[in-house]
C-alpha positions as CSV (number, residue, x, y, z in Angstrom):
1,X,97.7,116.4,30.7
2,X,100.2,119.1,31.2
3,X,98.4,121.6,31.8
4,X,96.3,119.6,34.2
5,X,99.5,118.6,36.1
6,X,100.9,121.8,36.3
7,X,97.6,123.4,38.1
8,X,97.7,120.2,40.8
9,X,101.6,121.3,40.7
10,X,101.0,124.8,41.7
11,X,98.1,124.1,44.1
12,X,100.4,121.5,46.3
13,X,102.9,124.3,46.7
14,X,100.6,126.7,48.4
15,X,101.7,128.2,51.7
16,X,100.2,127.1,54.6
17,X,98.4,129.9,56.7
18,X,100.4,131.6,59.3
19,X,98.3,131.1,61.9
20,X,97.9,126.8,61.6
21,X,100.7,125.4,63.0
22,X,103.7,126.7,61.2
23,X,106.2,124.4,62.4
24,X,104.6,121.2,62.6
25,X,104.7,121.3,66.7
26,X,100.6,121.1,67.0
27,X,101.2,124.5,68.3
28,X,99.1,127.7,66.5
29,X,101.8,130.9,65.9
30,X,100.2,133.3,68.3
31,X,102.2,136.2,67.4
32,X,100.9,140.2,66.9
33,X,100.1,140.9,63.2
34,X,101.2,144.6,62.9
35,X,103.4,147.1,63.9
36,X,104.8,147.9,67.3
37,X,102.8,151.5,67.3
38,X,99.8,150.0,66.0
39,X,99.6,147.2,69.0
40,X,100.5,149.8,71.5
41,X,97.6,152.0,70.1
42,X,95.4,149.1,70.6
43,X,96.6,148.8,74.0
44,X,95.5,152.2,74.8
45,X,92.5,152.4,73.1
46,X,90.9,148.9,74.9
47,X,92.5,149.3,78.2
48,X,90.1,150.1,81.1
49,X,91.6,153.2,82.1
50,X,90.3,155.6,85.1
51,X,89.8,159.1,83.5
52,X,93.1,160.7,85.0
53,X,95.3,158.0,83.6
54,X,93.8,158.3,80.2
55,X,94.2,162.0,79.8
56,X,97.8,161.0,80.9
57,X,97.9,158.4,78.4
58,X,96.7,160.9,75.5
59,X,98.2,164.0,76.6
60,X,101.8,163.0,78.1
61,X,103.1,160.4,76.3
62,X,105.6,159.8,73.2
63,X,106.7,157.1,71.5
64,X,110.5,156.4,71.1
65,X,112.7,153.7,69.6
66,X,114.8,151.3,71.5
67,X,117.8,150.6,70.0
68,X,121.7,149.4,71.2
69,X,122.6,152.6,72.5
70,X,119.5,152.9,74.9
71,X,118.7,149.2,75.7
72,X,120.3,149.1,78.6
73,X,118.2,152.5,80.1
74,X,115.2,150.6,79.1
75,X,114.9,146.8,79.2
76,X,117.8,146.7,82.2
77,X,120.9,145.7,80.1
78,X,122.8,145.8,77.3
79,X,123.0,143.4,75.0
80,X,119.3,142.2,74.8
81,X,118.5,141.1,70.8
82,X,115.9,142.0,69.5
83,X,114.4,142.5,66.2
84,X,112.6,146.0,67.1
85,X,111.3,147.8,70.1
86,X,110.0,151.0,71.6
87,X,109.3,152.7,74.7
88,X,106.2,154.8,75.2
89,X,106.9,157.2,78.2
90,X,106.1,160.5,79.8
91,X,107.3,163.4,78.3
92,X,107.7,164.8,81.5
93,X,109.2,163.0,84.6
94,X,107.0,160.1,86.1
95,X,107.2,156.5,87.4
96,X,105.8,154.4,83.9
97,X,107.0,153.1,81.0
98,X,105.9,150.8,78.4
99,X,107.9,148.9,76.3
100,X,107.1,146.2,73.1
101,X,109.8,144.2,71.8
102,X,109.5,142.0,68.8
103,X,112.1,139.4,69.1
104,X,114.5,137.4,66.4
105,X,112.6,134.5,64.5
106,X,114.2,131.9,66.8
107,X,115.2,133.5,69.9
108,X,114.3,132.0,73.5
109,X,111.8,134.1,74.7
110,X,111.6,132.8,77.8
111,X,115.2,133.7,78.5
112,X,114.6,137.1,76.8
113,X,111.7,138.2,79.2
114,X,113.6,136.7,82.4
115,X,116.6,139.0,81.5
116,X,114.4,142.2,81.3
117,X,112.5,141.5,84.3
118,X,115.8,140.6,85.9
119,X,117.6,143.3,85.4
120,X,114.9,146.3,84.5
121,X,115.6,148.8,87.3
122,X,112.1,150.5,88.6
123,X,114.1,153.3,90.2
124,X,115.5,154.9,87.0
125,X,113.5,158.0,87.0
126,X,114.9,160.8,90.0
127,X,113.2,160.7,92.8
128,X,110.3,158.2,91.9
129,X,109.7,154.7,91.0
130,X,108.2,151.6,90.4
131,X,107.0,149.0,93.2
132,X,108.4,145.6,92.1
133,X,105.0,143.8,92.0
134,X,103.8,146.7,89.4
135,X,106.3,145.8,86.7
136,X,105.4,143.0,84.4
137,X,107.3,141.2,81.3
138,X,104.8,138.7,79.4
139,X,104.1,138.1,75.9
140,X,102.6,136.8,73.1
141,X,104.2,135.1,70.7
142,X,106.9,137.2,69.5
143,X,106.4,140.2,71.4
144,X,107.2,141.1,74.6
145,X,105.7,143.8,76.9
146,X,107.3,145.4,80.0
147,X,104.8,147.7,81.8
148,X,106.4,149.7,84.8
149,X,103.3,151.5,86.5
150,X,102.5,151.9,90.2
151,X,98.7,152.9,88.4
152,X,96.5,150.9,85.6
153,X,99.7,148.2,85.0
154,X,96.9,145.4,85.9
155,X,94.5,146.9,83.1
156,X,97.3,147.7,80.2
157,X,98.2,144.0,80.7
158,X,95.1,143.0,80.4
159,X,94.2,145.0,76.9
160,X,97.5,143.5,75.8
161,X,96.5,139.5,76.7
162,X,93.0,140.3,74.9
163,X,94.8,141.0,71.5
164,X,95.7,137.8,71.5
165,X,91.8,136.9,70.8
């Protein structure tokens, strides 16, 4: 009878699934398995790109950290929490930039993306920048994108959406 109760014992303790609905809201957890690189890579790899903008994307790029003493250059202010980010951009001068940012267990999303968009300045590079209608901040669960293209920000926002799938 021990024995017997101890397997039902163990077997009620399982863990739920992380996907079915983790805090008992009726919602499913939507967010990004893996890490920051590997969603970005996934970005670029599904994103209908014209043939110029994926050279671009292959050939011109790098991949940096966003940390406290950059934030502000990059999401628009300081003081934005975050549990990590990164920033891929040109490695020369140009108008784009994207950024993913995995937020704090907890944190108000909603608040998080309207300080970005808020406050992101699409002018930062010299002597180029950003139309306002060609940034966008969205996310899925907790990560965040912020795109900054005047070309293909319609189609990187759409490979990101479709990893939610």
């Amino acid at each position: 009878l021990l024995a017997f109760a101890l397997i039902f014992s163990f077997a009620a303790c399982g863990s739920k699934p992380a996907d079915k609905d983790p805090d008992g809201s009726g919602k499913k957890n939507e967010n990004l398995e893996g890490s920051l690189e590997d969603i970005l890579n996934k970005i670029y790899e599904t994103a209908e790109l014209n043939s110029d903008f994926q050279r671009f994307v292959k050939e011109g790029l790098m991949v940096s950290e966003i940390n406290a003493e950059n934030c502000a250059y990059h999401l628009g202010k300081e003081g934005i929490e975050f549990k990590e980010a990164i920033a891929s951009v040109p490695m020369i001068s140009s108008a784009y930039e994207l950024d993913l940012v995995r937020v704090k267990e907890g944190a108000d999303i909603e608040k998080t993306k309207t300080e970005i968009k808020e406050n992101v300045d699409p002018m930062k590079w010299v002597c180029m920048g950003v139309d306002k209608e060609n940034i966008i901040v969205d996310n899925i669960g907790d990560v965040i994108i912020l795109i900054m293209s005047n070309e293909s920000a319609k189609e990187l926002h759409d490979a990101f959406l479709a990893l939610k799938d």
